[in-house]
N, C-alpha and C positions, 0 to 999 in steps of 0.2 A: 620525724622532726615536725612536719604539719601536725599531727596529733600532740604534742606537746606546746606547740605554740598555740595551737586552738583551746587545749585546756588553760595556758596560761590568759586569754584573754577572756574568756568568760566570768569570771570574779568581780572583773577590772566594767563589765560590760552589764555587769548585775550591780557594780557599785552604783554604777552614771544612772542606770534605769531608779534606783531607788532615791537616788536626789532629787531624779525628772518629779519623781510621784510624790514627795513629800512637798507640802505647805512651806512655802518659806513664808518667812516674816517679812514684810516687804517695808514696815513701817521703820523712819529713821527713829535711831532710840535717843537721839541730842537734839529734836527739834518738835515745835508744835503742829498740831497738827487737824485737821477741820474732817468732819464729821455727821453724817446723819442716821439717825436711829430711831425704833417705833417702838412704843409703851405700848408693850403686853395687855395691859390693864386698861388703857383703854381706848385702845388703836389707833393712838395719836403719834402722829411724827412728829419729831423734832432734831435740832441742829446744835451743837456742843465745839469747840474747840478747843482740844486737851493741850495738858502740857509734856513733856518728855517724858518716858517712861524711865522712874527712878533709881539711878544708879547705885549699887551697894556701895560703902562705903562709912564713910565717921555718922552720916546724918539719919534722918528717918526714911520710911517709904511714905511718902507724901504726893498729890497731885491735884494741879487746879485744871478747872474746869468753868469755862463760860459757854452758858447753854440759855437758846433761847427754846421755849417752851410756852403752848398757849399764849402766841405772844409775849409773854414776859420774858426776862432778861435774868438769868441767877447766876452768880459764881459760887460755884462746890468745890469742897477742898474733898479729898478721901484720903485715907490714912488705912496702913495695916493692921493701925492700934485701935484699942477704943479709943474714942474721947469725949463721948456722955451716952446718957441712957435716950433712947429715940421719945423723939420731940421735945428736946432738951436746949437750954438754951448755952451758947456760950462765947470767949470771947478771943479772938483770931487776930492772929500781930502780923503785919508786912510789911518790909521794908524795901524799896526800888534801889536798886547802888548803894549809895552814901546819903541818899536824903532821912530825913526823919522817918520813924518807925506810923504808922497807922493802925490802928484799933479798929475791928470791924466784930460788932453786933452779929452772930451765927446761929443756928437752930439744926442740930440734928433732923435726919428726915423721919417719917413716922413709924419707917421698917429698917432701922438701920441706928448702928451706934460707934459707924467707923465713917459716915460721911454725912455732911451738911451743908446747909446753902443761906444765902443772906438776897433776898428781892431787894431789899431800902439802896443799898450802897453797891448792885451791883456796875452798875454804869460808870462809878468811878470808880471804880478796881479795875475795871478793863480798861479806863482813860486810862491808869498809873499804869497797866500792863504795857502801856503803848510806849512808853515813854525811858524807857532804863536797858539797860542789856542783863541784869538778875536782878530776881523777886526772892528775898528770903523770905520764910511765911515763920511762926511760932504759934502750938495752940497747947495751952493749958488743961488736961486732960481730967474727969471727973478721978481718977486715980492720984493726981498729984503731982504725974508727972507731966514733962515739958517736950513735947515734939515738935521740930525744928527741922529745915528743909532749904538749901539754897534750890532757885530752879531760873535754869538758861530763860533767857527772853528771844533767845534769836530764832527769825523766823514767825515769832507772833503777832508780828502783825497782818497778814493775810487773811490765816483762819478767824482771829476773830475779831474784825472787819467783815467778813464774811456772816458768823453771825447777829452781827448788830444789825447788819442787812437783813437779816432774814428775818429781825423783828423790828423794821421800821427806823433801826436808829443808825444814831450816828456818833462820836466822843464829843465834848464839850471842845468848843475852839479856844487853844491857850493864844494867853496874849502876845501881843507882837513889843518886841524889844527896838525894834531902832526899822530902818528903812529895809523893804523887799528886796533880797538878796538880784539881782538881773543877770541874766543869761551874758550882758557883754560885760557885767562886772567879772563873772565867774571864766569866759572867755582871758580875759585879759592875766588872771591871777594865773589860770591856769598855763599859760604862753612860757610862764617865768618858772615853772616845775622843770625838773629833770625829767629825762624819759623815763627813768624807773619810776617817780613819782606820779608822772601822769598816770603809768599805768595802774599805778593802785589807785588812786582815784576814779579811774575807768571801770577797775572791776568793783568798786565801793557803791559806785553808780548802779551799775548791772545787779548787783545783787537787791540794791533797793527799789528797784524797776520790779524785779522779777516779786518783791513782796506786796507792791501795794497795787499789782494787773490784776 
């Protein structure tokens, strides 16, 4: 009987060991994420903050990226498709929620014909990155056709904060609508919540604490 239970637990014992040794992926696949990495070519570091890793489904494989780099500031889109020949120029649609669509000026890079980057208007893409819970992106491809991409916003604001930081900047400050919200305005609104209420407020709090530390 001990021989038979000993062999039935060695399978079981060889399974666990082979999970310990394998790489998991530790990166959330719904969320953005901050990053640093060194150019091969020429030994430069620098700092990126990606977006979700793209889920299958109706849409394309698409992904933004804001990376600061020699100091400068680019957002890069990559895509599994082409979408022009390298160092190519082209022209890249975003839309934050419900607001109006934006047009953004793009350039394949000079080794590549699945991803590129815009210096002019990165700074306001990452302002508009800051500001929506989804960015749907559309790029017009040297092919003809039309790649298209909703991607979550949540969560992005840390990472790239993070990167603006790391090249000096900051978003542009949007304007103020009416009088500064105050701590005993917000005391007092909040007195009048149900406890259920409170507490989603509480954790709405916590979660936006935990993005902009």
């Amino acid at each position: 009987m001990k021989q038979r239970r000993s062999f039935g637990i060695q399978p079981l014992i060889f399974a666990v060991a082979l999970l310990m040794a394998c790489p998991l992926n530790t990166r959330a696949d719904n969320t953005w994420s901050y990053h640093q990495a060194n150019d091969s070519v020429n030994n430069q570091s620098y700092s990126f903050a990606q977006s979700p890793l793209p889920r299958p489904g109706l849409y394309d494989d698409m992904m933004l990226e804001i990376v600061c780099k020699a100091h400068k500031l680019q957002a890069v889109v990559e895509t599994e498709d082409l979408i022009a020949s390298q160092g190519s120029s082209f022209k890249l649609d975003y839309q934050i929620d419900k607001h109006p669509p934006v047009t953004v000026a793009m350039k394949t890079f000079p080794d590549s014909k699945r991803k590129a980057y815009t210096e002019e208007l990165a700074l306001a893409m990452a302002d508009d990155l800051l500001t929506g819970q989804t960015v749907f992106i559309r790029v017009n491809t040297m092919l003809r056709t039309v790649l298209s991409s909703p991607i979550p916003l949540d969560n992005a604001a840390a990472p790239i904060n993070h990167v603006l930081a790391d090249c000096g900047l900051q978003v542009s400050a949007k304007p103020e609508t009416g009088d500064n919200y105050n701590l005993a305005e917000f005391e007092q609104a909040f007195s009048k919540l149900t406890a259920d209420q409170q507490q989603q407020v509480l954790a709405k709090i916590k979660k936006l604490m935990l993005e902009i530390q």
